[in-house]
N, C-alpha and C positions, 0 to 999 in steps of 0.2 A: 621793792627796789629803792624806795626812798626812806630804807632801816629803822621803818617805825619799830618802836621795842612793846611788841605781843605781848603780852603775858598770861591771856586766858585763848579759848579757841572762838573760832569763829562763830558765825551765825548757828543756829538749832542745829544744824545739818542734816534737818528735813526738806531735803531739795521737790523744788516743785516749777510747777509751769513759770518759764521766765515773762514777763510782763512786755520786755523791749529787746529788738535784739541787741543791743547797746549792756545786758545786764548779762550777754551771755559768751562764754567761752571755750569752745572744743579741742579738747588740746590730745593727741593721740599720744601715745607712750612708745617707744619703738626700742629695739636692740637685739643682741645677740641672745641666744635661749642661755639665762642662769645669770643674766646681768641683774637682776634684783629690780624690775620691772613691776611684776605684780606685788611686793613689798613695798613698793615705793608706792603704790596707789594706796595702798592700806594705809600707811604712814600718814600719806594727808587728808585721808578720809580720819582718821582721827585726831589729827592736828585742829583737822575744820569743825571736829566736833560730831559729826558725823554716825562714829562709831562708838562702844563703850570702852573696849579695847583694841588691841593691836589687830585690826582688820576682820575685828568680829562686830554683828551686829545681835541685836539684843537677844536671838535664841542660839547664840554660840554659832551661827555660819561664816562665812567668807565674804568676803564683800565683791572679790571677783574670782578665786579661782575657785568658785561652788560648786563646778558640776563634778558629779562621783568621777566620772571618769577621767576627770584632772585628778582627782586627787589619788586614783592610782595609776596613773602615768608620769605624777609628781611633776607637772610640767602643764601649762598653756596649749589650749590645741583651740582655741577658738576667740572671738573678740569677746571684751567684755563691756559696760559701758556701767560707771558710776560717777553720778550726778552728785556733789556735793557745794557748799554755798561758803562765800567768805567775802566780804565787806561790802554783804549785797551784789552781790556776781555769785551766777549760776555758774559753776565750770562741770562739765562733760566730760568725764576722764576715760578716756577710752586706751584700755589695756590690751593690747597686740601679743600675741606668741611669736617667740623671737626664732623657733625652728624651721628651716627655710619650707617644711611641705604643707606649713599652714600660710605660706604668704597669701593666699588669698584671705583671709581675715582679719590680715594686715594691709590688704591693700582698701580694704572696703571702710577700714580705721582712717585711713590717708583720705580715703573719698568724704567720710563722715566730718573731718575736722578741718579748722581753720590754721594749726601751727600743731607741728611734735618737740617732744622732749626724747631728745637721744641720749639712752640711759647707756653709759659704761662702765664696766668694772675697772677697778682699780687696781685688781689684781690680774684680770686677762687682756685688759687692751682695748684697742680694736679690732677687728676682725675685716675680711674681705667684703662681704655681703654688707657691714653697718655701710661700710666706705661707698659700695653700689648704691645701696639704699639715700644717702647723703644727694649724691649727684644727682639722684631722681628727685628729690626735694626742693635743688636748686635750681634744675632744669624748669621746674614750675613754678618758683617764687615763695615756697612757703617757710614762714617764720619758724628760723629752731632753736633752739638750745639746748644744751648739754650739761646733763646730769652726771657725777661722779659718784658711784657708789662701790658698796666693799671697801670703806678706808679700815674696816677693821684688822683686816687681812694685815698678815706677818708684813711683807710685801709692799702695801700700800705705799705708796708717793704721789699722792694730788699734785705737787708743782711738776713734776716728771710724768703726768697723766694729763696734766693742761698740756706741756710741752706734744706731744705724740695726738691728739686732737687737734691743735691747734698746725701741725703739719700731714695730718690723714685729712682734715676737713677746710682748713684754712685756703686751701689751691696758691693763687697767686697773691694773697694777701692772707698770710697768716695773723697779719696783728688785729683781725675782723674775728680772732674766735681767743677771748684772752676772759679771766677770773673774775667776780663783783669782789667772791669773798675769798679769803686764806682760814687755812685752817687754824684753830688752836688747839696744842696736845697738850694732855697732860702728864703726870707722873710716869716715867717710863715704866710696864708690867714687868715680873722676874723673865722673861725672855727679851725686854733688850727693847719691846714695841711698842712706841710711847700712843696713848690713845687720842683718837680726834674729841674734844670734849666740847669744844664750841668756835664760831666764825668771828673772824673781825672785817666788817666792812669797809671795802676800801675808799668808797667814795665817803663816805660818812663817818670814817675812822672811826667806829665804836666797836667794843667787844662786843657778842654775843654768847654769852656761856649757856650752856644747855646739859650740864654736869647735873641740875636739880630736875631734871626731867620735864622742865620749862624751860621760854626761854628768858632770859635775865640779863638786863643790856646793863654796861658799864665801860668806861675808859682803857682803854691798853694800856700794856705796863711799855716803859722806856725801853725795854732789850727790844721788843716786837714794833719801836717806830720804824728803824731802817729799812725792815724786809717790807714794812707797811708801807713808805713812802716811795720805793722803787716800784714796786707794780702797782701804786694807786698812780702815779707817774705814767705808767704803759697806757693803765687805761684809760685817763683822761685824752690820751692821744689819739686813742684808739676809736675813744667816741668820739673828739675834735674829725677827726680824720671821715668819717661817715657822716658827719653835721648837715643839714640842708642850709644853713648860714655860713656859707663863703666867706666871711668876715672873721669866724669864730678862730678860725688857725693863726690866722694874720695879729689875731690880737693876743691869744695865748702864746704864739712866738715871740710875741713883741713883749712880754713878763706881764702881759695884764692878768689879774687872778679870774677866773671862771668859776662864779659864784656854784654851788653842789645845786640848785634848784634849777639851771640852767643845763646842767649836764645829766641827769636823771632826766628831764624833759628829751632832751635831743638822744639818751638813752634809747628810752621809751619808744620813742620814734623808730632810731634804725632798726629796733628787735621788730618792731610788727610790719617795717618795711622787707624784713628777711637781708638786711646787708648785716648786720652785728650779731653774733653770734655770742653769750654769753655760758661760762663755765663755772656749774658751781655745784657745791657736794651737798649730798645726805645720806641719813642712817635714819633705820628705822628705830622708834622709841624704846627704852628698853622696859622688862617688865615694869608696870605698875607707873609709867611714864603718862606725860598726857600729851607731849610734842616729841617730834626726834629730830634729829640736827637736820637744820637743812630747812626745815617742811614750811616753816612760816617766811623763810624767804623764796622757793618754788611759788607758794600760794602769793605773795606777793608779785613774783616776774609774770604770773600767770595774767591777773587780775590787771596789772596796770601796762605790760609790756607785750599781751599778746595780741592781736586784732581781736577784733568785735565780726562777727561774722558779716557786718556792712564792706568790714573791709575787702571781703575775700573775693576773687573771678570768679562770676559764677559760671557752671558748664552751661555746655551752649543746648538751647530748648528749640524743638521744632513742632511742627505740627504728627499725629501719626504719619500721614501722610509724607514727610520730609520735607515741608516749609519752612522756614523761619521764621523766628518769632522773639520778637524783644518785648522784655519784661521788668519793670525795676524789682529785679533779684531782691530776694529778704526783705519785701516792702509786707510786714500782717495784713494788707489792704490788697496787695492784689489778687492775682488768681493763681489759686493752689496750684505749687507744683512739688514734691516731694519723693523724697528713693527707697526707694526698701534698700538699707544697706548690711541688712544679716537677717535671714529666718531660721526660725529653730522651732522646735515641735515641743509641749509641755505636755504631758500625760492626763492632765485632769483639764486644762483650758486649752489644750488643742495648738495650732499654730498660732507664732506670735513672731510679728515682722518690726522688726528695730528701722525708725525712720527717720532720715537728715529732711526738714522741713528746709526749704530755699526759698519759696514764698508763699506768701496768703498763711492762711491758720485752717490745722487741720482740728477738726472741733470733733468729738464723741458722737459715735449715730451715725453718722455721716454716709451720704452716697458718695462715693467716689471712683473716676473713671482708673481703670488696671493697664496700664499699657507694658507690653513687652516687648524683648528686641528678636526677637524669633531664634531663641540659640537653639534649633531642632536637633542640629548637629551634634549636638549634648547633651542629647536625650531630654530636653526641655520641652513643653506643651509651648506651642504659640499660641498666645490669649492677647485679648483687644477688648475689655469686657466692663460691667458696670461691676460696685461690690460694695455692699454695705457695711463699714469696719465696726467693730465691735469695740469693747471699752478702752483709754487711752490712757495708760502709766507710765510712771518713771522706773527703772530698776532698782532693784539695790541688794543683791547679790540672787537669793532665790526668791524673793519676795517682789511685788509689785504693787506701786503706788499713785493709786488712780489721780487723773487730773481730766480737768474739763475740755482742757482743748492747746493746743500746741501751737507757735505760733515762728514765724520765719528766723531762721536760725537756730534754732532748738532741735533736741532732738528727744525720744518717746519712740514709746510699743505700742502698736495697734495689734487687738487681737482678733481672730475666727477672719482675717484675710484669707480665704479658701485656696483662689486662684493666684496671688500675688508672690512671688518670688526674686529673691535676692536679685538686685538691679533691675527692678521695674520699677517705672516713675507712676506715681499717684497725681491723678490731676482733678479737677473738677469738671464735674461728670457732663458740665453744658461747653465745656470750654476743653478737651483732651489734648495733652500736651506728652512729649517725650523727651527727658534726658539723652543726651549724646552718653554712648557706655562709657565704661571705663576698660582700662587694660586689666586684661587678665592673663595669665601663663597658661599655655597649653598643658593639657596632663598627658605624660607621655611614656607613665609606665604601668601596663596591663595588670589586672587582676580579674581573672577568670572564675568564676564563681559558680554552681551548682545549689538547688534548693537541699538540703539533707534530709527530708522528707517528705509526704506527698501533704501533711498541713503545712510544711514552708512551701511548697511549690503554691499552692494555695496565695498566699502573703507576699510571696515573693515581688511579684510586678506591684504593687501596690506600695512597699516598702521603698523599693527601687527610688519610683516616683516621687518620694516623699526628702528624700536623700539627695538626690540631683538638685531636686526645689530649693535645698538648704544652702547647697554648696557648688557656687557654679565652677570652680576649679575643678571639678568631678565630670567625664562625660562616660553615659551609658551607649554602650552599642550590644547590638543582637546580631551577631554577626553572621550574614546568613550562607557564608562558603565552610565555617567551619561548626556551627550551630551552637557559636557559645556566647555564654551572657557575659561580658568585660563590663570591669569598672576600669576605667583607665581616670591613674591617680597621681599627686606630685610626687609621691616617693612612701618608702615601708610606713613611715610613720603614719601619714596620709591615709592608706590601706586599712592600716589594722583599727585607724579609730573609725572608716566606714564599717569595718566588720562588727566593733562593737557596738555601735548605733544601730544597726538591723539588727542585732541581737538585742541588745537593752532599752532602745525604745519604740522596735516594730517587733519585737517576737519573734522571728525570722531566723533561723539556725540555718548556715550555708557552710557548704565545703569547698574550696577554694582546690584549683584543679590547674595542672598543668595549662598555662596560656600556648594557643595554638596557631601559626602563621598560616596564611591561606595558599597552600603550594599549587601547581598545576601542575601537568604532564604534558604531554606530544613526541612526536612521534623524531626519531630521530633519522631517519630515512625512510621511502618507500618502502611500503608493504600491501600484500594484496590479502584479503578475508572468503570464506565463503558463509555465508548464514544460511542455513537447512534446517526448516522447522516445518515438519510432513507428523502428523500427529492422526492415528484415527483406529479411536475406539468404541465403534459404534454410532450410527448416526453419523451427524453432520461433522466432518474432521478438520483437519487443521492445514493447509497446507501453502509454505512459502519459502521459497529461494530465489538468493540476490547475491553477487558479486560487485565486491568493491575494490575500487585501488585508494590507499592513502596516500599523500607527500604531505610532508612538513611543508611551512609557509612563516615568513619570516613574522618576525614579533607585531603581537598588537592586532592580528587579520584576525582571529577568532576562529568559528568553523565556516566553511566556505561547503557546500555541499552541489556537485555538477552532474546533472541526467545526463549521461551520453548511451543510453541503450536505445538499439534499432532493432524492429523487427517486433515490438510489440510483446519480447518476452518476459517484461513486466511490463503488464497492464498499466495505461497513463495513473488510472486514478487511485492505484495502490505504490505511483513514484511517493509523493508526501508521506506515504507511511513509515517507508523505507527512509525517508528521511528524518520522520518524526522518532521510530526509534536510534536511529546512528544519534540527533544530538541530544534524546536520553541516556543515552549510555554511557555518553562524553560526557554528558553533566557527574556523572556517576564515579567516571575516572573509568580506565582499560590496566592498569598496573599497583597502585598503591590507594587506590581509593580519591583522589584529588581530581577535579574536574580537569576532561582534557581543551587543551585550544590548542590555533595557531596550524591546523591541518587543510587540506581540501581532500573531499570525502567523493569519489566518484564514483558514479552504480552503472558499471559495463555490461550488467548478464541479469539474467534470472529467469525463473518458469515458476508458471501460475497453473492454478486451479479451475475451470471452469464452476464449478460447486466449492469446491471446500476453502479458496482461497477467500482474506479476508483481510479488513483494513487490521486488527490485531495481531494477525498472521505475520504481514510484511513488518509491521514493529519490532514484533520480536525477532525476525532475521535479519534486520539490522541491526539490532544489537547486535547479533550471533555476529556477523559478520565481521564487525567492528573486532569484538574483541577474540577473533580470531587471527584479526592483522597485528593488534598487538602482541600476541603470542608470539608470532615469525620475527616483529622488528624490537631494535632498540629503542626504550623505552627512557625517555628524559626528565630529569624530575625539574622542575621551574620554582624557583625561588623570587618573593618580591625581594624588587631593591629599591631604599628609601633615599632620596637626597636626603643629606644632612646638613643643615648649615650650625656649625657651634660657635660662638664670641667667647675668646676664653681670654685673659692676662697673657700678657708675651710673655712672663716669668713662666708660665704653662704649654707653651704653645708645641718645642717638642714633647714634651709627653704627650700632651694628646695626639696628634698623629702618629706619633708611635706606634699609642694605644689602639685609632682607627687601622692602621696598617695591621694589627693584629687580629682586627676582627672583617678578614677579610675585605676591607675596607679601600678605595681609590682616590685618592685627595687628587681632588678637581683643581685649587689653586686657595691661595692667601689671597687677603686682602684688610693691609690697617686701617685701625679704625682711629678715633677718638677716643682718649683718657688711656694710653696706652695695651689697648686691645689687639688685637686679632681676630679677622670672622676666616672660617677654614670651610674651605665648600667642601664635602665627600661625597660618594656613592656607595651606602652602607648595604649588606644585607639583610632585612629585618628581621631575620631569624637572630643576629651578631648581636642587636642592640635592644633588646628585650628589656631588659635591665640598665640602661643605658641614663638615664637619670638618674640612677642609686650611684652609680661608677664614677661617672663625669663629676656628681658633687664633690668624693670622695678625691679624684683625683685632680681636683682646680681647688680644692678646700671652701666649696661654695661661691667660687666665684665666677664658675662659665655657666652659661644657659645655653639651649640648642632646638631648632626647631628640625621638624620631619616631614617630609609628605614623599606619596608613593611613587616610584617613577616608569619603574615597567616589574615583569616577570624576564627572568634569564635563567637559563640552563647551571643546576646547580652543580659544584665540581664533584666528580665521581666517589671519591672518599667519604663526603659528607653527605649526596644522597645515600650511598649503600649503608651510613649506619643509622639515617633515619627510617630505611626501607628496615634495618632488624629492630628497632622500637618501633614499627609498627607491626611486625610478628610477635613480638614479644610479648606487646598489648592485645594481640589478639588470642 
């Protein structure tokens, strides 16, 4: 930020264990999916020196988007983390997938750093979700800035890309997110689009050309002072105006000059205070380049204008127990406390847990305590456990580069963590301590799954297991009314990369099966059964009958079952039998197959055996009996129905109830919110909203989120049971 003129790259950029956390910097990458995010990390991984080329390390891999299955889904599906070195600062560049059913990867990115860089295209915008994403950053206090990339694009306009940033993220003080540098073009191409070839700095008024695939500092020419002295004007106000020296506006009002060493200082300041918001472009190098535009001033705002992990809140630590407990946060002296903030499985070394060190130094070897938050819910193990970590690396794309030990503020891979899963805190094993979690999104679109052979059924729970541990936006249920295994996940994309992870790195082939909602039945009026089960073929025989009356019973009673027989003609101690088959059979279903409830079940009559009857006897005649009443009555099919609460944009607000009014839906009431929202209460049917995350994305353009939970069973309308009642003949 203070326009040193670079002209070779940085340190080796053989990044390794940081010494202090004062040398170290975690900066997360964030944006919309195709904004040039993972390019941009390459970019300054080779700027830094880092790499040999353009995001390649020395056997020709990637330096973040490595894993096979990015590279054919051409796209981010997971975090990444590359560590690279530049004027003596570690920085941690942690790469986010910008498609909204990986935000947990991005959220764990956000948990791992101290400051993002919001990369935007120059050619698409901003988008809703960056603008969400924004507010979540401010609502916390973290340090941002903002990257412009794609100036190549037909299209591009940097100062009409400042301006649309500086009103999507600016709020009530737009002149808080304004340029360092302006571009320079050159020779206009035969279609007309003149290219960005290098930056002039505004505070330091010097050219930077980067035409020789360096950069190469020099003077402006006379045409470029005007446009250069109007917005190096904005921003000296813009920094006067966020100053911690009250004196400084009073004096620059007053025509005093504000020496450049005093305004980079108070720069400095507001960027790692998170009030000043700084805009500036790049491009990646072009062939056979050693810098690309841009890169050596990032690596600069990085290094001198983002916090130091001293600077950052740190989350709040208690005991397992739920004590409290203060700690000087990122002190390498005190007592370990550290997150698993991503694990993933390697096929030759096993599990390997990505970790944000907060304090003490986690050293190689090491016993360290496992603490969990118990997400059972989630199909997660709850563990509280000792576990001795295995070797301690840095990454650097599919490679790993051991280091002795890790220390507060930094971050490193522990490997053969057995038990340890994404958002567990690592503490020291005499002293066990636990992070407060982080938010995560519910996953709340079903994927039904089947082993496709009896070796994946084999693998299968084992796989499962292994998958959930990775990805806590993922919950596993075994759903025991309808006996199916669901992955419930943030959306398609979400799905198909679990599908391909049990496939390619558990072995695991699964077929993927219609998802099924858990219907009930009951009875829709009075009906009376008789069960008659007289069997005798030789020897000891069979014999029992019972009479029952059913009535319906309003929601929510279950089975209610009442002896009222006198006279002894069923036997006291064959009543529970009679009872024990009526509520097997009801678990069973009497019409479609779906458990019945909500009835009272009463046993008026029957005649016994002095020999042949028997407690088996009266079971099975009550079943009979049961579903002999069903036969005579009308028979109700029960659908769950979910509250729904959605936050969508008021720009959205009728279509989605619209949309809920179309899916059988009852909008309970409005209610606004903050930052121009709307939360809609409904009462959906769950059968309606199956798909209900895929939908809602598409139709808020990523900008409503919605929570669910169950609220009762109700009688489903006649039309739409009788066509589920013929897909179930059908299937059968």
């Amino acid at each position: 930020m203070g326009d040193k003129a670079h002209t070779h790259p940085g340190a080796a950029g053989r990044a390794t264990a940081a010494d202090h956390p004062t040398s170290v910097r975690n900066v997360v990458l964030v944006g919309h999916s195709g904004s040039g995010k993972t390019t941009l990390v390459e970019a300054l991984a080779l700027t830094a020196g880092a790499v040999n080329r353009a995001g390649r390390v020395e056997d020709g891999g990637c330096v973040s988007d490595y894993d096979d299955m990015e590279h054919r889904q051409q796209r981010s599906v997971q975090l990444s983390l590359v560590p690279v070195e530049w004027d003596g600062i570690k920085i941690n560049l942690l790469d986010t997938p910008g498609y909204a059913d990986f935000v947990g990867e991005l959220r764990a990115g956000l948990r791992a750093a101290d400051a993002a860089l919001f990369v935007v295209s120059a050619s698409d915008g901003v988008d809703g979700p960056t603008r969400m994403l924004w507010e979540e950053c401010a609502a916390v206090g973290m340090p941002r800035a903002i990257v412009v990339t794609h100036l190549e694009a037909a299209r591009a306009d940097f100062e009409e890309m400042t301006r649309i940033c500086a009103e999507a993220f600016g709020g009530e003080d737009p002149d808080a997110v304004l340029p360092l540098y302006l571009p320079l073009h050159g020779p206009p191409a035969p279609d007309g689009h003149a290219p960005v070839t290098g930056l002039v700095g505004l505070l330091s008024r010097k050219l930077f050309d980067y035409a020789s695939g360096e950069r190469v500092a020099s003077e402006p020419g006379e045409a470029d002072l005007p446009q250069l002295d109007e917005a190096r004007s904005m921003l000296i106000e813009g920094i006067i105006s966020e100053s911690e020296d009250e004196t400084l506006m009073e004096r620059y009002l007053g025509g005093e000059q504000v020496d450049v060493k005093t305004l980079v200082e108070d720069l400095e300041r507001a960027v790692a205070r998170g009030v000043f918001f700084p805009v500036l472009a790049a491009a990646p190098a072009a062939e056979g380049a050693r810098q690309g535009l841009g890169t050596v001033e990032l690596l600069e705002l990085i290094t001198r204008g983002f916090p130091t992990p001293l600077e950052r809140a740190a989350p709040r630590v208690t005991t397992p127990e739920g004590d409290g407990r203060e700690l000087r946060m990122c002190d390498p002296e005190e007592s370990l406390v550290a997150e698993v903030v991503k694990t993933s499985s390697d096929p030759y070394v096993g599990r390997i847990s990505m970790v944000r060190v907060f304090s003490g130094t986690l050293r190689a070897d090491q016993t360290v305590h496992v603490s969990g938050h118990g997400l059972t819910d989630r199909g997660h193990e709850d563990h509280d456990v000792d576990e001795r970590i295995g070797a301690l690396s840095t990454p650097f794309g599919k490679h790993q580069r051991p280091v002795t030990h890790v220390i507060a503020g930094d971050l490193a891979c522990v490997a053969k963590l057995t038990r340890a899963e994404t958002g567990d805190t690592l503490s020291a094993k005499e002293d066990p301590l636990l992070m407060a979690p982080w938010d995560m999104p519910d996953p709340l679109l079903p994927l039904a799954i089947e082993a496709h052979s009896k070796p994946d059924e084999d693998k299968l729970s084992q796989g499962l297991t292994r998958l959930v541990a990775e990805d806590p936006t993922m919950r596993l249920e075994h759903n025991q009314d309808t006996h199916q295994v669901v992955l419930w996940c943030l959306g398609e994309a979400h799905a198909d990369v679990a599908l391909e992870r049990l496939r390619g790195r558990y072995g695991v082939q699964v077929d993927v099966v219609p998802h099924r909602v858990p219907l009930r039945e009951t009875f829709g009026g009075p009906a009376a059964g008789r069960g008659r089960h007289v069997k005798q073929s030789g020897g000891h025989g069979q014999y029992a009958i019972c009479e029952i009356e059913v009535e319906p019973l309003p929601g929510g009673s279950g089975i209610e079952f009442v002896d009222k027989v006198v006279g002894g003609a069923v036997p006291r101690q064959f009543v529970p039998s009679v009872e024990k088959g009526v509520r097997a059979q009801a678990a069973k279903g009497v019409a479609a197959g779906h458990p019945l409830i909500d009835v009272r079940v009463t046993l008026r009559d029957g005649k016994a055996h002095s020999v042949d009857s028997s407690d088996a006897a009266f079971q099975t005649a009550g079943a009979l009996a049961l579903r002999e009443a069903a036969a005579e009555a009308r028979i109700h099919l029960l659908e769950p129905v979910a509250e729904v609460s959605v936050l969508v944009g008021d720009d959205y607000v009728g279509a989605v109830m619209s949309d809920l009014s179309g899916r059988r839906g009852r909008v309970l009431g409005t209610e606004q919110t903050s930052g121009g929202r709307t939360l809609i209460r409904a009462e959906v049917p769950e059968i309606e909203i199956g798909r209900y995350a895929v939908d809602l994305r598409s139709l808020s353009h990523g900008t409503a989120r919605f929570d669910r939970r169950y609220a009762r069973h109700e009688p489903m309308p006649a039309q739409v049971a009788d066509r589920m009642r013929e897909e179930v003949r059908a299937a059968s």
